[in-house]
N, C-alpha and C positions, 0 to 999 in steps of 0.2 A: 819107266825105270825109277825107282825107289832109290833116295836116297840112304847111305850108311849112317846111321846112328854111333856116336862114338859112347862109351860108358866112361858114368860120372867118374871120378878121382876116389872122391868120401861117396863112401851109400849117407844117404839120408836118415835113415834107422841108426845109425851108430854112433852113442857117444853125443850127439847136441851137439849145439852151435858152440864153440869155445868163445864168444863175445864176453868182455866184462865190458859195465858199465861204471861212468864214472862217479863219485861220490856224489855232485850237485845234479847228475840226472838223476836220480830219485830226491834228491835233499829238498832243491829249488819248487818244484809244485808239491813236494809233501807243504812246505812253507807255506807256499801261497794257498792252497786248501785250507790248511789249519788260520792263515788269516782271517779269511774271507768265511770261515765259518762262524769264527771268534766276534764278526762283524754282524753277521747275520741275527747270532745269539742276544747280543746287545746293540741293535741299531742308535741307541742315543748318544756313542760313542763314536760314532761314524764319525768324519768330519764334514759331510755332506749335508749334517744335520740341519742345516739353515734353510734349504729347501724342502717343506713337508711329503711331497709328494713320497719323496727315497724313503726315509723311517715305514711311512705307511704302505708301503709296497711291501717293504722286508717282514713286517708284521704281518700282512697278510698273506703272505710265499708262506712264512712258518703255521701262519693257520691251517693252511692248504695242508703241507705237508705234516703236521701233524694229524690233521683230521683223516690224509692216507695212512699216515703206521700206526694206528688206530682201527682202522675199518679191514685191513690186513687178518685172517684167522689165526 
């Protein structure tokens, strides 16, 4: 014997989620992206700079990644 299925309240097709979000869920990691990009771009700005390893790692991500949106048609 098969159980009754009861029907949704809203169809799913109509109208979307009525969700808003709040100002700092998009604000806060737009920020933090645009830091941490800002950082990427000038690693001698870092404050991390006193250990070599970090600078030369970020220098070499950006090589990476430029030598991909280069080889890109």
């Amino acid at each position: 014997m098969s159980a009754r299925t009861h029907p949704r309240p809203h169809s799913a097709t109509t109208g979307g989620v009525g969700t808003r979000l709040p100002w700092w869920a998009l604000a806060l990691p737009s920020f933090a992206f645009v830091t941490l990009l800002l950082l990427m771009l000038d690693p001698a700005n870092a404050r991390a700079a006193s250990d070599p390893a970090i600078p030369q790692f970020i220098v070499g991500l950006q090589h990476v990644v430029h030598v991909l949106l280069h080889a890109i048609p």
